[in-house]
Biopython code that builds the backbone (N, CA, C, O; Angstrom):
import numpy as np
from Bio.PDB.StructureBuilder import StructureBuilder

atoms = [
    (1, "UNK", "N", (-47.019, 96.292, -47.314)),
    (1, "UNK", "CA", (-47.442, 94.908, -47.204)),
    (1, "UNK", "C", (-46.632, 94.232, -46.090)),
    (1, "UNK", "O", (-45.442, 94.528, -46.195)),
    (2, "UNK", "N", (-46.928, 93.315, -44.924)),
    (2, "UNK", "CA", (-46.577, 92.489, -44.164)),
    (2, "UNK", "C", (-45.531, 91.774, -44.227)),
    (2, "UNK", "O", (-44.973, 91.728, -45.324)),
    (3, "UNK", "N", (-45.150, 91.274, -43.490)),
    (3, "UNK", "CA", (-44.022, 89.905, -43.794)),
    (3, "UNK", "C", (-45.068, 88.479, -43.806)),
    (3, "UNK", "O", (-46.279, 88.480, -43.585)),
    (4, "UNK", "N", (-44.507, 87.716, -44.018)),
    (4, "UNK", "CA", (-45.442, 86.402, -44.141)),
    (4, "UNK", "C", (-44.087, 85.157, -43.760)),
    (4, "UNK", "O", (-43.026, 84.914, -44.335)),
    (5, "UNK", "N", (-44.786, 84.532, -42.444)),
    (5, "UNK", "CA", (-43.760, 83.194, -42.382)),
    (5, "UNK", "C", (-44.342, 82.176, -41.843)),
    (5, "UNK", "O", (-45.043, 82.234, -40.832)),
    (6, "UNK", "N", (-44.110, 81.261, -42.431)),
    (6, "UNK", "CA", (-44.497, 79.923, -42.200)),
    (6, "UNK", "C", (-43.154, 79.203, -42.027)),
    (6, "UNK", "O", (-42.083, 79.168, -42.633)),
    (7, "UNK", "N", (-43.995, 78.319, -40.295)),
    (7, "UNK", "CA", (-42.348, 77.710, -39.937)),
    (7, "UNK", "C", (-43.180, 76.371, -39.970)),
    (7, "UNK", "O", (-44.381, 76.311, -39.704)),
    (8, "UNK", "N", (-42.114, 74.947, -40.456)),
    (8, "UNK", "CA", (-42.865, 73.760, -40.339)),
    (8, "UNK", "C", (-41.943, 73.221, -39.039)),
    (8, "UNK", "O", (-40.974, 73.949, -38.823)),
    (9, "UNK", "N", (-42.059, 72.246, -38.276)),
    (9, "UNK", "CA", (-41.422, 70.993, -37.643)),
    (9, "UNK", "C", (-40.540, 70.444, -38.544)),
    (9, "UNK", "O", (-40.858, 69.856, -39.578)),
    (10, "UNK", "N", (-39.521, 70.627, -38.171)),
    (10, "UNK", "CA", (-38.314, 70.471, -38.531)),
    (10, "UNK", "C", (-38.163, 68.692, -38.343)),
    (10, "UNK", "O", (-38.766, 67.892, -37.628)),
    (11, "UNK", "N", (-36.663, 68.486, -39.717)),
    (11, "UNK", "CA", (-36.207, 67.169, -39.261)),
    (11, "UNK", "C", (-36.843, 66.131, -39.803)),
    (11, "UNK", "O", (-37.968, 66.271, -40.282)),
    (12, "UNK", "N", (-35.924, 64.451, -39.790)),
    (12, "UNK", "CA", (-36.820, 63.119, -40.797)),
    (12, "UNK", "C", (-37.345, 62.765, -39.493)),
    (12, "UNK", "O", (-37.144, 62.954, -38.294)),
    (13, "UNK", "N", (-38.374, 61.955, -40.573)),
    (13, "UNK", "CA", (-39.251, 61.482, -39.479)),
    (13, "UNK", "C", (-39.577, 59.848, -40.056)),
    (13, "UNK", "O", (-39.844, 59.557, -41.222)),
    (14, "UNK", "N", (-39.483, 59.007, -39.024)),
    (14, "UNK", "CA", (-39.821, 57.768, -39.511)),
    (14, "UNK", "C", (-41.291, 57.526, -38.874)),
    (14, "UNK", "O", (-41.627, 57.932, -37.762)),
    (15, "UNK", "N", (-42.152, 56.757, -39.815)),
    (15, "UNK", "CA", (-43.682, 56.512, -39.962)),
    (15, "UNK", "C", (-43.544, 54.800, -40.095)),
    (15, "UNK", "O", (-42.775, 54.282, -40.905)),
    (16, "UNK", "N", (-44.278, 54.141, -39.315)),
    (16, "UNK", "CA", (-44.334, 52.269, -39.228)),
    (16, "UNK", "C", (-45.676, 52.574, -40.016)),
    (16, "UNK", "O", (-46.336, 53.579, -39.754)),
    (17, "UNK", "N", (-46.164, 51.396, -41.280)),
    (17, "UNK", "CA", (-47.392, 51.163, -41.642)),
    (17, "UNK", "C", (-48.455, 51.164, -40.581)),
    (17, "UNK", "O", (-48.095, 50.418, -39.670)),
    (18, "UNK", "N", (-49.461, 51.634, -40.377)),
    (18, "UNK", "CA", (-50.744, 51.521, -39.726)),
    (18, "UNK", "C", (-50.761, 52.466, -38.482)),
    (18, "UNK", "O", (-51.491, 52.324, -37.501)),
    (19, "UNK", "N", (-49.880, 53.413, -38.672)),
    (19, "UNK", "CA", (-49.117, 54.210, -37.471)),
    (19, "UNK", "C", (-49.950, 55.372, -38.440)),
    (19, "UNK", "O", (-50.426, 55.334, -39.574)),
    (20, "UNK", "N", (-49.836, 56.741, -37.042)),
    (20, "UNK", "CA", (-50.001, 57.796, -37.179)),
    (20, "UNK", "C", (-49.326, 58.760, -37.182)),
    (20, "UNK", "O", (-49.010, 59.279, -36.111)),
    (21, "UNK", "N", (-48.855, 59.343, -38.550)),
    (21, "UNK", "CA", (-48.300, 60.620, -38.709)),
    (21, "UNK", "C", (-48.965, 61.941, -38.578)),
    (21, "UNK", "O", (-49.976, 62.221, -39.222)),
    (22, "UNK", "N", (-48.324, 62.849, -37.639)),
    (22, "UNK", "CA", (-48.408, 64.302, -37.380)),
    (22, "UNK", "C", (-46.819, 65.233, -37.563)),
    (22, "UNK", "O", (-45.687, 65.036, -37.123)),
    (23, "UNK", "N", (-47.402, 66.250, -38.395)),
    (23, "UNK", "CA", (-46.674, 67.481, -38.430)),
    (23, "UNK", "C", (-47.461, 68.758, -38.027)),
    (23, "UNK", "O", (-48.591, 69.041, -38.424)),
    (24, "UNK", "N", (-46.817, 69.368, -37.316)),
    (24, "UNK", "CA", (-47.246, 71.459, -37.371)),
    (24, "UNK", "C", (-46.681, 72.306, -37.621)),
    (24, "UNK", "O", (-45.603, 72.663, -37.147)),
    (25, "UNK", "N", (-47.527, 72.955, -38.696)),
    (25, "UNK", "CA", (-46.412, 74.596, -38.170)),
    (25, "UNK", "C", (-47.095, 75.953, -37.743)),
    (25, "UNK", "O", (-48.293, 76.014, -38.017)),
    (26, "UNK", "N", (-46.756, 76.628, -37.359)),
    (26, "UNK", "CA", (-46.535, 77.687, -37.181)),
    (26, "UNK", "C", (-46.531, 79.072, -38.159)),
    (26, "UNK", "O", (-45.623, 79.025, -38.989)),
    (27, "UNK", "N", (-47.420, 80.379, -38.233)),
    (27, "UNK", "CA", (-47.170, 80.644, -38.996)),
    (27, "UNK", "C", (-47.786, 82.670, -38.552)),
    (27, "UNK", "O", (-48.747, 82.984, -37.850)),
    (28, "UNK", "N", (-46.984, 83.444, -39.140)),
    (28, "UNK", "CA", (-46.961, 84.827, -38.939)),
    (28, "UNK", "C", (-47.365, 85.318, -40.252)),
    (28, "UNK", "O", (-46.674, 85.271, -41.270)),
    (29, "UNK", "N", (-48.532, 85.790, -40.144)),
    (29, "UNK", "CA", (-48.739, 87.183, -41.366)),
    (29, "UNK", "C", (-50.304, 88.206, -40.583)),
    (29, "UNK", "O", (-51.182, 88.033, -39.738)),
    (30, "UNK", "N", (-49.820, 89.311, -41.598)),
    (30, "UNK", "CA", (-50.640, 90.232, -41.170)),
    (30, "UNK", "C", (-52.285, 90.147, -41.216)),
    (30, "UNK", "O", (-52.971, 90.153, -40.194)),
    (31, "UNK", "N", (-52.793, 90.071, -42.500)),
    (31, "UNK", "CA", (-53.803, 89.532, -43.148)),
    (31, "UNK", "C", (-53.992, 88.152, -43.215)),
    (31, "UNK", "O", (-53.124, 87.719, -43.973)),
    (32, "UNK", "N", (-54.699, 87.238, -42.796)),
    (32, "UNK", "CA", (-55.041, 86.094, -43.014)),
    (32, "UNK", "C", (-55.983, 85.628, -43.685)),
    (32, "UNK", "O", (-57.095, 85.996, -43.307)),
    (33, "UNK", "N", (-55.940, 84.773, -44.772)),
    (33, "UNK", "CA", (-56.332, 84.217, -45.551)),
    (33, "UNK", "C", (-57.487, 83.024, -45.793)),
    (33, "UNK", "O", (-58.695, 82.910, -45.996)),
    (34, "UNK", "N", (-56.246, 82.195, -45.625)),
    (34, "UNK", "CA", (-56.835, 80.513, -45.170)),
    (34, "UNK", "C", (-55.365, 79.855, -45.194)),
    (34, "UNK", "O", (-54.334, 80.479, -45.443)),
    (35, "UNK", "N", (-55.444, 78.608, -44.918)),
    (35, "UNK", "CA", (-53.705, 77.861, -45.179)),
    (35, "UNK", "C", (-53.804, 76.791, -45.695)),
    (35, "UNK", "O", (-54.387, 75.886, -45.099)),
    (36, "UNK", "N", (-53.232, 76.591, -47.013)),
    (36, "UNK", "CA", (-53.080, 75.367, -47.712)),
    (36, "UNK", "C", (-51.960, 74.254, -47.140)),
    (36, "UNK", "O", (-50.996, 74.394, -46.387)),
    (37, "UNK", "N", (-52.430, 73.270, -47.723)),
    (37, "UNK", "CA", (-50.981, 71.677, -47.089)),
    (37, "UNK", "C", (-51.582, 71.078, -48.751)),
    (37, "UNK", "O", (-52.621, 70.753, -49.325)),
    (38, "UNK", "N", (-50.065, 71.222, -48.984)),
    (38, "UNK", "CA", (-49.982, 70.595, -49.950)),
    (38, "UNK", "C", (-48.782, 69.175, -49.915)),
    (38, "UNK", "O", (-47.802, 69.325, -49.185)),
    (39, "UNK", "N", (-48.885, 68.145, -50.535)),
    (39, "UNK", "CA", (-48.644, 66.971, -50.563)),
    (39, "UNK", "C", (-47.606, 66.956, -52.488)),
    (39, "UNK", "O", (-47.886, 67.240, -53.652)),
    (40, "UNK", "N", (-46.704, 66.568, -51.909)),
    (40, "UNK", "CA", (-45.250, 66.604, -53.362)),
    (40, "UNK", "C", (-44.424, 65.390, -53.127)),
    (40, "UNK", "O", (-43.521, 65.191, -52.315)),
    (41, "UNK", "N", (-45.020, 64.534, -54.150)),
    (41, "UNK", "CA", (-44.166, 63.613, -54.382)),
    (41, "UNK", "C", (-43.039, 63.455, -55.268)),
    (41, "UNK", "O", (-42.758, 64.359, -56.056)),
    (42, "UNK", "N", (-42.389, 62.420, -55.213)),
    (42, "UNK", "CA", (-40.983, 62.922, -55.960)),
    (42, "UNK", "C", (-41.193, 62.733, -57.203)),
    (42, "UNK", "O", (-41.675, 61.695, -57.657)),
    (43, "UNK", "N", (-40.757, 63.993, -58.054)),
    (43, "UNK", "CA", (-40.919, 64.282, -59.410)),
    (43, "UNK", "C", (-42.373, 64.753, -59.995)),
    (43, "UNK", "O", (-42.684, 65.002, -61.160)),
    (44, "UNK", "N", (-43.115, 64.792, -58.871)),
    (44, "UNK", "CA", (-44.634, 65.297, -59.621)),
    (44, "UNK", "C", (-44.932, 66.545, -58.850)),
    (44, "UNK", "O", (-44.498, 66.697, -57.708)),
    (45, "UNK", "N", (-45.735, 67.521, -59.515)),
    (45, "UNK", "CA", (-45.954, 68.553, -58.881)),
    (45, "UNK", "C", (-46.787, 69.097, -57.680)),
    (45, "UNK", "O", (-47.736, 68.341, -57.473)),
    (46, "UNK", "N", (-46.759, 69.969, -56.970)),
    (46, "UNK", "CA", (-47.550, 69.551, -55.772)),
    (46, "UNK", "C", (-49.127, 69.273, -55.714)),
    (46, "UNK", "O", (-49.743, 69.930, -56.554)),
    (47, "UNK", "N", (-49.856, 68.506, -54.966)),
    (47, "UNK", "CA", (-50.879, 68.331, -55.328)),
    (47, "UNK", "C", (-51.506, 68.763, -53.474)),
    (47, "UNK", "O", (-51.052, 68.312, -52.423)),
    (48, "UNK", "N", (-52.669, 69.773, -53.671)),
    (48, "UNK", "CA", (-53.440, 70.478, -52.661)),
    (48, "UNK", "C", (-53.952, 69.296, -51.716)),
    (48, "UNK", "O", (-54.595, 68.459, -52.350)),
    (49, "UNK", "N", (-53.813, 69.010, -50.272)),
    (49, "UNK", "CA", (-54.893, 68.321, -49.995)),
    (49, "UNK", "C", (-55.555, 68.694, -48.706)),
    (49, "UNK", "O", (-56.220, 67.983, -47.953)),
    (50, "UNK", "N", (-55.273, 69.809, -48.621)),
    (50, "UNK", "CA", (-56.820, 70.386, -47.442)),
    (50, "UNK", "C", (-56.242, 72.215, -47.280)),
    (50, "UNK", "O", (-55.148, 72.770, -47.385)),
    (51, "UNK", "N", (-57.370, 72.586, -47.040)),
    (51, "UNK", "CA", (-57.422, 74.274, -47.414)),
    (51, "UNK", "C", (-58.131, 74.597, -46.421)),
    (51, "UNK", "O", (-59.048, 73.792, -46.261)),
    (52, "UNK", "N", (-58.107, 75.812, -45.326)),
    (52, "UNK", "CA", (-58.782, 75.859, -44.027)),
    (52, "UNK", "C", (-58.553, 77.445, -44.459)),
    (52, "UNK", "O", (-57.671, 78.059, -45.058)),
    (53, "UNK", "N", (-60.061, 77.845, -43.713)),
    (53, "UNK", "CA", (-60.018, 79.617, -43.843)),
    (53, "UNK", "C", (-60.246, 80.145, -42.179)),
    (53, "UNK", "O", (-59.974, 81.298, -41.845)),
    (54, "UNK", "N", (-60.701, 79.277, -41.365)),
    (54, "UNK", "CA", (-61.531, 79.409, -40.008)),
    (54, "UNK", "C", (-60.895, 78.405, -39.379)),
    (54, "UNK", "O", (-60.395, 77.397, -39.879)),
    (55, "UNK", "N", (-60.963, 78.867, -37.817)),
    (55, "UNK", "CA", (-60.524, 77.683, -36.890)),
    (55, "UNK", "C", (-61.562, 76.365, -36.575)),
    (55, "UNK", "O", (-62.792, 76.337, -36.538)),
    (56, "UNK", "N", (-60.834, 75.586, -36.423)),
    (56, "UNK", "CA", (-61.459, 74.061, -36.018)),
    (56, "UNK", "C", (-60.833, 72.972, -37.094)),
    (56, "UNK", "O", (-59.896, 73.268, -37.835)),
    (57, "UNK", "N", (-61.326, 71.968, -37.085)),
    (57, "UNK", "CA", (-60.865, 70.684, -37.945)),
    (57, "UNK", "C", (-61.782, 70.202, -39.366)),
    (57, "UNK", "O", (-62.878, 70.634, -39.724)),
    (58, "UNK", "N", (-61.175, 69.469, -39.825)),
    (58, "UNK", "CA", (-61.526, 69.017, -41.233)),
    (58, "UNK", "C", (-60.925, 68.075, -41.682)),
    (58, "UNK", "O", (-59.800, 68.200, -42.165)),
    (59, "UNK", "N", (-61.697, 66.698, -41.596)),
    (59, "UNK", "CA", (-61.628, 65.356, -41.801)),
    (59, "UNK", "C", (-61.577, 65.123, -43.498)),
    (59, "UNK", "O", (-62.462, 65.688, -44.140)),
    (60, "UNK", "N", (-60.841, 64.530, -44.037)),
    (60, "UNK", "CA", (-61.110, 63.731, -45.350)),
    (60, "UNK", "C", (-60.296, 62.757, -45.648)),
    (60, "UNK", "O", (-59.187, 62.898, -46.164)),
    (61, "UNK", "N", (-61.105, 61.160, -45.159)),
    (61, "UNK", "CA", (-60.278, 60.295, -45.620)),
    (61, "UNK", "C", (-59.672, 59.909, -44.281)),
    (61, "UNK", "O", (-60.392, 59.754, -43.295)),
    (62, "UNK", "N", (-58.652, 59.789, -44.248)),
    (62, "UNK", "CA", (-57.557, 59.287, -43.051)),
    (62, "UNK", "C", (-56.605, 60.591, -42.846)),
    (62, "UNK", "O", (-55.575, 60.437, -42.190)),
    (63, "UNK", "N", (-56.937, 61.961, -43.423)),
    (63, "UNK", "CA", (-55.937, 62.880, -43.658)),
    (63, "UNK", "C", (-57.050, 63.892, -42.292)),
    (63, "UNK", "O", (-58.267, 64.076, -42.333)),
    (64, "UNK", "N", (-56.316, 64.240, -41.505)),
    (64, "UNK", "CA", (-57.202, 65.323, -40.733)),
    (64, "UNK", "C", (-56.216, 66.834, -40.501)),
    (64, "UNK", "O", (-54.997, 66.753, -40.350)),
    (65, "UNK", "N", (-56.921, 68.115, -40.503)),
    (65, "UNK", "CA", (-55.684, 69.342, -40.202)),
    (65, "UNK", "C", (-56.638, 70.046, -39.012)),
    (65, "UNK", "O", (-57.868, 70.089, -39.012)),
    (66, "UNK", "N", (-55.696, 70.601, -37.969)),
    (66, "UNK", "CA", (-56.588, 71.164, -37.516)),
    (66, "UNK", "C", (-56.126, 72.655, -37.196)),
    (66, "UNK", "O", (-54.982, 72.875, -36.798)),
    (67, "UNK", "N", (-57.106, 73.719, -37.394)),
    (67, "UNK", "CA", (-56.264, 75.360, -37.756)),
    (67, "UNK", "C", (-56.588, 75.650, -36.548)),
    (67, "UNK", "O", (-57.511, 74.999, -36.058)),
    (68, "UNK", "N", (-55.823, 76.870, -35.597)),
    (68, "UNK", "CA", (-56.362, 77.448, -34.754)),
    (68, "UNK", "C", (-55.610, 78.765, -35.218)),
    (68, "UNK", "O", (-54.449, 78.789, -35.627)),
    (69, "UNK", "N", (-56.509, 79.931, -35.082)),
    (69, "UNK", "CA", (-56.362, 80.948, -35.677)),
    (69, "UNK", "C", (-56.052, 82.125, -35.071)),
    (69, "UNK", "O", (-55.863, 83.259, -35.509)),
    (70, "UNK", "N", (-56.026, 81.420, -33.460)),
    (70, "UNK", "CA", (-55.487, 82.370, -32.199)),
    (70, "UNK", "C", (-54.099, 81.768, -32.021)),
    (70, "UNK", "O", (-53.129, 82.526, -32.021)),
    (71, "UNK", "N", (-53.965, 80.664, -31.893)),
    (71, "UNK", "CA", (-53.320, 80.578, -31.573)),
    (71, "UNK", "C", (-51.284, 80.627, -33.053)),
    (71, "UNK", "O", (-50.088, 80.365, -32.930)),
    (72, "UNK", "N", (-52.164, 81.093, -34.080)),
    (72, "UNK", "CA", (-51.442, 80.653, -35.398)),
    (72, "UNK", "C", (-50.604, 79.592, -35.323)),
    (72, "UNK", "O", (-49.429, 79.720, -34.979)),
    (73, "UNK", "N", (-51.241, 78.261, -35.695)),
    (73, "UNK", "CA", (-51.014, 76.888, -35.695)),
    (73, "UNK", "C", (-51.845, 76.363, -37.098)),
    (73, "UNK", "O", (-52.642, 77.029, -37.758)),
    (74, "UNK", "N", (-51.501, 75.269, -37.287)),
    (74, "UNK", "CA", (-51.884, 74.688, -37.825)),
    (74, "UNK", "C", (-51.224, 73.047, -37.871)),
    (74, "UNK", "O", (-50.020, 72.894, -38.073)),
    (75, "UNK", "N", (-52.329, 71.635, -37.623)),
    (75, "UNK", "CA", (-51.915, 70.648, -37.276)),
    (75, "UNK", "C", (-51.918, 69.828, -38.556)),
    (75, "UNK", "O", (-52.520, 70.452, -39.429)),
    (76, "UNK", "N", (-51.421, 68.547, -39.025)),
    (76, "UNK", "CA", (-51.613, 67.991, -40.258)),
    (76, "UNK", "C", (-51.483, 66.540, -39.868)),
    (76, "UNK", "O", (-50.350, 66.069, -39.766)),
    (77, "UNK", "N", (-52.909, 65.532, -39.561)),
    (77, "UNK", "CA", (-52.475, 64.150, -39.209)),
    (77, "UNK", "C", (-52.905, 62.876, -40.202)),
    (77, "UNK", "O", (-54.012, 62.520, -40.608)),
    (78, "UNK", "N", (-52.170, 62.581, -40.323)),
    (78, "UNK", "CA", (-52.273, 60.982, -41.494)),
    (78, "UNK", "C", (-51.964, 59.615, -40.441)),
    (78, "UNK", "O", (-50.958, 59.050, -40.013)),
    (79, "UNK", "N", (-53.479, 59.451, -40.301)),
    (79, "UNK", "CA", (-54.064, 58.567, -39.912)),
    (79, "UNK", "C", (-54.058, 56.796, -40.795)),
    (79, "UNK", "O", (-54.561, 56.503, -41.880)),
    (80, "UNK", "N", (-53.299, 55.912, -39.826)),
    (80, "UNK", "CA", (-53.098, 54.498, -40.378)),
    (80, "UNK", "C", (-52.478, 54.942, -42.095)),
    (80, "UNK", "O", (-53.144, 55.036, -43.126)),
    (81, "UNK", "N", (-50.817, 55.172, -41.874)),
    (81, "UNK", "CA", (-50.413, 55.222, -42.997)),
    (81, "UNK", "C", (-50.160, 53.791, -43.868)),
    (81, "UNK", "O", (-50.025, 52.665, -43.390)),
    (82, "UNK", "N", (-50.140, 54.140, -45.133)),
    (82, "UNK", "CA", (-50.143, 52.948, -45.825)),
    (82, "UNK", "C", (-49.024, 52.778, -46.541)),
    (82, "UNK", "O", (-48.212, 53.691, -46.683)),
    (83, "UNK", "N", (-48.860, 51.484, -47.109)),
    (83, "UNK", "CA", (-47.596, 51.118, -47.868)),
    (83, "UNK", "C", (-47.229, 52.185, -48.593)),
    (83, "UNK", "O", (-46.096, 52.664, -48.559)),
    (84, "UNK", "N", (-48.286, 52.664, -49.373)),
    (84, "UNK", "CA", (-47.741, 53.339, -50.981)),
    (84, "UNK", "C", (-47.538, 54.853, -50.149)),
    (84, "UNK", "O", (-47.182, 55.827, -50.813)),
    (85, "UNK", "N", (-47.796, 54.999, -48.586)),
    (85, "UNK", "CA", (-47.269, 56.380, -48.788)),
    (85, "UNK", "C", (-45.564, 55.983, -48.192)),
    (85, "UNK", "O", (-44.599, 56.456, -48.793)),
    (86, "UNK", "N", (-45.437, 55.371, -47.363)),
    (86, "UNK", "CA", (-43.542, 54.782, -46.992)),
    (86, "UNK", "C", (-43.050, 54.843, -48.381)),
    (86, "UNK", "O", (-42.181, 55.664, -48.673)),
    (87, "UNK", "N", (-43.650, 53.854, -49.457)),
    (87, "UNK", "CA", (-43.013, 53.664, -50.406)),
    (87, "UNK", "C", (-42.699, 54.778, -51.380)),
    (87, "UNK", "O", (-41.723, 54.581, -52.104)),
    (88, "UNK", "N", (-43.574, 56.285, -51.566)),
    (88, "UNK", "CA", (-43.048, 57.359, -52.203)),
    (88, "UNK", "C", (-42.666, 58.081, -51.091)),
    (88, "UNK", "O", (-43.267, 58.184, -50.022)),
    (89, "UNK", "N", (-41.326, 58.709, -51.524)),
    (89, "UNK", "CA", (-41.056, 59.795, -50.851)),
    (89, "UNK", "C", (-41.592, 60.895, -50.722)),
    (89, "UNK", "O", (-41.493, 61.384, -51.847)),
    (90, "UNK", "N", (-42.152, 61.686, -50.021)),
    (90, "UNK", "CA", (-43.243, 63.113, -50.257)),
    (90, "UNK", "C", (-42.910, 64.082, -49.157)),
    (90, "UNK", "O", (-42.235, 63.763, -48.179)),
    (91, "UNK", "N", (-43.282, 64.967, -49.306)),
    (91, "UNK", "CA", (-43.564, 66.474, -48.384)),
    (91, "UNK", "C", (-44.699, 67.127, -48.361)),
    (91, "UNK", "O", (-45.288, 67.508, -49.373)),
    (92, "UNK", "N", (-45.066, 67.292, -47.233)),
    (92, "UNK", "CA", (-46.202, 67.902, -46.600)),
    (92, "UNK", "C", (-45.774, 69.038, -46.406)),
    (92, "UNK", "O", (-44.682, 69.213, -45.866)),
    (93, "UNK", "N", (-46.327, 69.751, -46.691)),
    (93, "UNK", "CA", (-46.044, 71.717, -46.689)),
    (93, "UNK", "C", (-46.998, 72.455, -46.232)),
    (93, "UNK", "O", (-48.101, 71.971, -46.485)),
    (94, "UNK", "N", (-47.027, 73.438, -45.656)),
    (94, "UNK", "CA", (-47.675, 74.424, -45.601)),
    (94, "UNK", "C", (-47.776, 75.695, -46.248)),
    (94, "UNK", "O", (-46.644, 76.079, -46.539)),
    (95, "UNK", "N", (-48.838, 76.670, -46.662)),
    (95, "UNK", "CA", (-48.507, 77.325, -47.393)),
    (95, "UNK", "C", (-49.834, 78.976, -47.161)),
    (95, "UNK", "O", (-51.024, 78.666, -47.206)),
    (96, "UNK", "N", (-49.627, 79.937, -47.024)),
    (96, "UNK", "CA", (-50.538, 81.140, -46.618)),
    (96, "UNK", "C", (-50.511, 81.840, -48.311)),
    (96, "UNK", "O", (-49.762, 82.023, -49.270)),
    (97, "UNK", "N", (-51.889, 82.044, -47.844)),
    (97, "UNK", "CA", (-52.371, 82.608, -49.191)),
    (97, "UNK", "C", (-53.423, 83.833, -48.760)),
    (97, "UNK", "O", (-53.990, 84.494, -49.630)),
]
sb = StructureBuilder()
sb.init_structure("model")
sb.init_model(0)
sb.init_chain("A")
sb.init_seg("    ")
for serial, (resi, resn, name, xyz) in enumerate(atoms, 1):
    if name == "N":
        sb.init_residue(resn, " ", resi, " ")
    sb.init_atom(name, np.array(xyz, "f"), 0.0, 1.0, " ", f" {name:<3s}", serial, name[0])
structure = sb.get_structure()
């Protein structure tokens, strides 16, 4: 069986209300899957919010990811953030399955 790694963008990041947040990462395995981003706020468990098997983009909401599957990337943008996301602390992850 393969190795499997997923690297994210490192480091805090400060987000102004109505501003646009982006993260990427990067990611090595043999077999490819699809790639989950999952969303973990503090003290609750992670909750899925976009799943890509093929390259190109996928809109839902103000949340957009975009996979490229040559290039093993994957983009994650939160579009006009809002109070209640500044106000919980959370992590955006990536994850190969």
């Amino acid at each position: 069986m393969g190795q499997t790694t997923v690297t994210q963008q490192e480091g805090q990041v400060t987000v102004e209300e109505r501003n646009t947040f982006q993260t990427t990462c990067t990611y090595q395995v043999s077999n490819f899957y699809g790639l989950f981003w999952y969303q973990q706020r503090k003290g609750q468990a992670p909750q899925l919010v976009s799943y890509q098997a093929a390259s190109g983009s996928k809109r839902s909401c103000h949340l957009t990811t975009l996979l490229n599957t040559t290039g093993k990337y994957s983009l994650l943008q939160l579009e006009e953030v809002e109070v209640s996301d500044l106000l919980s602390p959370s992590a955006l992850c990536p994850s190969l399955e």
